[in-house]
N, C-alpha and C positions, 0 to 999 in steps of 0.2 A: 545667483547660482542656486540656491535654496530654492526658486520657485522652475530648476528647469525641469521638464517633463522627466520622470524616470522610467526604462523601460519595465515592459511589462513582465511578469512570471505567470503563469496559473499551472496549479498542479490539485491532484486531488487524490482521492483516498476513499476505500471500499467502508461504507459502514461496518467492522465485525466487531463492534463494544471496541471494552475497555482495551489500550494500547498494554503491550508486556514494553521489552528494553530493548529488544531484539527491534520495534519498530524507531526507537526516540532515539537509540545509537544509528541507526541504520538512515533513519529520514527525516525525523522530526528536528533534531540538532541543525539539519541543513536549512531547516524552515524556517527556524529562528534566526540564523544569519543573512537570509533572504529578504526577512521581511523589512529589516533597518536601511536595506540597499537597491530594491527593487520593489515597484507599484506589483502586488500582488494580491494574488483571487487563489485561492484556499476554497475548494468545497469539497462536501461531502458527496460521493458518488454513488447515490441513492438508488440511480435508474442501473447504473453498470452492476450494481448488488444482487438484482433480477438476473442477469446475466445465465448465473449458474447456480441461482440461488433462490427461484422464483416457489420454492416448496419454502421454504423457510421466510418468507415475505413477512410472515408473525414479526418478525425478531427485529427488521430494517429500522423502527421508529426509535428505540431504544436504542439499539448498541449507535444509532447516529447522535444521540444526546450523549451517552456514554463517551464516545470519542472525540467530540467537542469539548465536553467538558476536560477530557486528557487537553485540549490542545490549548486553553484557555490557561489550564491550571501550572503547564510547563511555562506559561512565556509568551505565549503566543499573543499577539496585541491586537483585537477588533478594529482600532484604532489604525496601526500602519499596514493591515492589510483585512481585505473582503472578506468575510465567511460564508457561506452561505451552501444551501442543500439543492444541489443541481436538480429535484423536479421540483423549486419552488421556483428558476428561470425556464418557464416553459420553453422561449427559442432556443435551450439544447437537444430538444427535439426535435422542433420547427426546421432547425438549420442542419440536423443529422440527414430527417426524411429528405430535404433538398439535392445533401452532398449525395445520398444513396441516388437520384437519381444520375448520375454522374461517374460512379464508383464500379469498378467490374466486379464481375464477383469471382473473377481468377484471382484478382488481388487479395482478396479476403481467405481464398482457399488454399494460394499458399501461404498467410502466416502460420506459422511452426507453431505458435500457442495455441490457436482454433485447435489442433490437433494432440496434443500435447495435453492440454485439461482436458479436452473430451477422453482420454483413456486414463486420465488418473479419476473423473467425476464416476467414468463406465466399471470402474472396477471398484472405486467407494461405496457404488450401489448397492454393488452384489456381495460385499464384503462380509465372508462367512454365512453365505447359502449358494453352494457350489450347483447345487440342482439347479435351482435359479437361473445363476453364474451360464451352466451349461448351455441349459433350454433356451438362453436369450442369443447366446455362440452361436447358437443355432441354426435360429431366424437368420439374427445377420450375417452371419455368416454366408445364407443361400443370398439374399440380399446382394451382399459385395457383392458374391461371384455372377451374379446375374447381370451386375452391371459394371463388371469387368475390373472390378476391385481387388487389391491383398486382402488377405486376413487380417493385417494388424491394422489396418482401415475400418474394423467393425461398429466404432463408436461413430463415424459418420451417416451411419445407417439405424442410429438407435434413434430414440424419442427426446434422450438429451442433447442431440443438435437443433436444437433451437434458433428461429430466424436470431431473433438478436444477441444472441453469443457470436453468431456469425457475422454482424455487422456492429459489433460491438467496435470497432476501430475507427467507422464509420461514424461512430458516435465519440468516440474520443478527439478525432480532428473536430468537429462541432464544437466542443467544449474548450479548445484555445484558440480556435480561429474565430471563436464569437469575440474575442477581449485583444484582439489584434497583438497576441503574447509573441512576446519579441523572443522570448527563451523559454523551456520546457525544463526544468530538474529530474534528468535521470542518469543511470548509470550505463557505463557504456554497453551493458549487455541489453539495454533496453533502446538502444538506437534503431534498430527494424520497425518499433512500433513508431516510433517519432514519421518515419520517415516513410509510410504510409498516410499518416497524417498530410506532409509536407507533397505529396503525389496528389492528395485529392484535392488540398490548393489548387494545387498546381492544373491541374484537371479540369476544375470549374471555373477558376479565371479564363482557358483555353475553350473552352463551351461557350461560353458566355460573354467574350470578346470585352473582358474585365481584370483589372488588377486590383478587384477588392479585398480578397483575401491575399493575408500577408503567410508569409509561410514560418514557420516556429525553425529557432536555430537549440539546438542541444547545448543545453548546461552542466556540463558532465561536474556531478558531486562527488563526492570520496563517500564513502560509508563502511563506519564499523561492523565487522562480522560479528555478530555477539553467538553464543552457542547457548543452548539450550542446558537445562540443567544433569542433562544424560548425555553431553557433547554433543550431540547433535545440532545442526539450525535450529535455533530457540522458531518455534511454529506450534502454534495453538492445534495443530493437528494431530501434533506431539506431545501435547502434553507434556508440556517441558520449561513451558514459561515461566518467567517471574513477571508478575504486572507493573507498571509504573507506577503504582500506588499500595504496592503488594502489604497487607495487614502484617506489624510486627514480628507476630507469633507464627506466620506462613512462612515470612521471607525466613525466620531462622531457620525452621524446617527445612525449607527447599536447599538452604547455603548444607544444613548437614547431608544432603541428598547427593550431594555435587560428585560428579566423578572426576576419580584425582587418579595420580601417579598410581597402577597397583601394584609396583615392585615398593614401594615405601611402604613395608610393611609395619615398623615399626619409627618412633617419632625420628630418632634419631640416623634412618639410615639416607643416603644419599638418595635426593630425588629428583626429579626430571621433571619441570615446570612444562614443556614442549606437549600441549594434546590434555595439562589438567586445568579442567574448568576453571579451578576455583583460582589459579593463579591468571587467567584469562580474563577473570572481573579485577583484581587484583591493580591489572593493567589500565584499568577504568576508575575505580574508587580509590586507590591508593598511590598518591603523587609520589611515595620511597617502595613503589612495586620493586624495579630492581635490586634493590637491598632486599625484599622478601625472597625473590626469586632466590638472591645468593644464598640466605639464611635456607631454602629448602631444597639445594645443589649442594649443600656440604653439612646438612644432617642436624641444624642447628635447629631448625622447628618442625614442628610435627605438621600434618595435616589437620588436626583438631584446633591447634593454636591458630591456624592460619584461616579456617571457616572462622573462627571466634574471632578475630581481627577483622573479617570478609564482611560479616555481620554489624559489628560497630561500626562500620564505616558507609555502609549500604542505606543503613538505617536511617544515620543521619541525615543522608541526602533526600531518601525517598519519605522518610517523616515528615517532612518540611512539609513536599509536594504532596501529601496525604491531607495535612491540614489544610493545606491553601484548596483542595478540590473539596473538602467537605465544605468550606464555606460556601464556595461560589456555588455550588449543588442546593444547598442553604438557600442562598438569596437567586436561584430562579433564574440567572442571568443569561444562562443558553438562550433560552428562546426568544429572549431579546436580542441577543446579538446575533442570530439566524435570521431573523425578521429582518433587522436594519439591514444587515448582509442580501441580503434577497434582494430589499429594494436598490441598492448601490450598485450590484450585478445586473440587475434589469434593466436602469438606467440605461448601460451601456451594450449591453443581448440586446434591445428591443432597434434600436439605431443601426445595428449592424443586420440584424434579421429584415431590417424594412429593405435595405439597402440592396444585400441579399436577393430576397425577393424582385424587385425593381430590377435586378441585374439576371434575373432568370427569366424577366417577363409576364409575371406574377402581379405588378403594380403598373 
């Protein structure tokens, strides 16, 4: 029984550095259950980084050891599953440019995200230079309407639609239909992209009078919403995170930051746990939360008591994990296990890219 074949997983992850909490409650936690139960491939999504990110290309090598090292230092085992940095398996490119020829590009132009970052990236741009802002309205503006476009379609006509942001989907079925992944980890609000993926299978086996490609079934995970330290989605965009390895002296600050109750003016008046931060970690770090929660519905502790609880208890989890990544940071072991990760993922990219090929007509 120990030696029968286990199914596949591969999932992966945008190089942006260091993980906050917001990612290890939200995906990481699920990683680690995965990886004891399911043959899986872990990379880093180095080429998908380029995406929307191809000015900041500086930054990719870094925040990609950065983030390995989070994923090393949590749990994550080299050992029961692949690591490795998707452009050190070149056939995710190899077998992206193949699926592209197979792929519409209606398919790509209705996903709702191609659209959806292009107007949050379009207006990050020009963020506070309205001149700018305008004069670029402008262009695309005459743009759309020439080519029988809305207005609020302007970011299709700018410089940041980019061939491969556009076929960036295109590039994500490549990436589990090279490991023949029997399941996919995402949430259910991410099932339109699975299932895109699952089309261009389905698409190339149909071209190509093949059932080489297997198609990915959804592993729908649970994930905690963690908030940010201003209630908001915890998002590095926001400025609001606490990191998974957040220094002592930061993480108490950011715990006094936290927004709470603001009718609890004073320690002892009754407070409303529903919408404050700091009882929201509470819910996380501290296994007698409901007893805190009671103690701060009937006026019995303050908000300062309950940061300074929030703190002792945060600490000790995140100290640990603070130590254990200075080590491994120490002993150099990343790129070792990116290296071995590489060649383990090529191993099995290069067998399915040949085969690929072969079935395109190519060999």
């Amino acid at each position: 029984m120990d030696n029968e074949k286990k199914p596949v997983v591969v999932s992966g992850a945008r190089p942006t550095g260091r993980l906050h909490l917001g990612n290890y409650w939200g995906t990481m936690k699920n990683w680690l259950a995965l990886q004891d139960k399911y043959d899986c491939y872990f990379f880093v999504a180095d080429w998908h980084a380029l995406t929307t990110g191809a000015d900041k290309s500086e930054t990719i090598a870094g925040n990609s050891r950065d983030m390995v090292l989070d994923w090393l230092a949590m749990g994550l085992d080299p050992v029961k599953a692949v690591f490795f940095r998707q452009s050190d398996v070149k056939p995710h490119a190899e077998l992206a440019l193949l699926l592209g020829m197979v792929t519409p590009i209606s398919w790509l132009l209705r996903n709702p995200t191609f659209k959806d970052q292009l107007q949050e990236l379009y207006k990050a741009k020009y963020k506070g230079q309205e001149d700018k802002m305008k004069k670029a309205e402008g262009v695309t503006k005459q743009l759309a309407e020439a080519h029988g476009h809305d207005a609020d379609e302007l970011a299709l006509h700018s410089d940041m639609a980019v061939l491969g942001f556009l076929g960036y989907p295109v590039l994500q079925a490549a990436d589990v239909l090279l490991y023949d992944a029997k399941f996919v980890p995402i949430g259910k609000d991410q099932l339109p992209h699975l299932e895109i993926s699952r089309d261009i299978a389905r698409r190339f086996n149909h071209t190509f009078g093949t059932s080489l490609l297997c198609e990915p079934e959804p592993l729908f995970t649970s994930a905690t919403l963690v908030p940010g330290i201003d209630g908001r989605k915890m998002s590095k965009s926001y400025g609001n995170t606490i990191a998974l390895g957040e220094d002592a002296k930061s993480l108490e600050t950011k715990i006094k930051k936290m927004y709470t109750d603001p009718l609890k003016v004073k320690a002892d008046d009754p407070g409303h746990p529903e919408g404050c931060v700091v009882c929201a970690f509470h819910k996380l770090y501290n296994q007698d939360w409901k007893a805190q929660e009671d103690a701060c519905r009937t006026g019995k502790t303050g908000c300062g008591g309950c940061k300074k609880l929030l703190t002792e208890l945060m600490e000790k989890e995140i100290g640990v994990f603070r130590a254990r990544r200075a080590e491994l940071e120490a002993s150099g072991k990343v790129d070792e296990v990116l290296a071995a990760g590489a060649v383990r993922a090529r191993a099995v990219a290069d067998k399915k890219m040949a085969a690929a090929s072969k079935a395109a007509g190519l060999i």
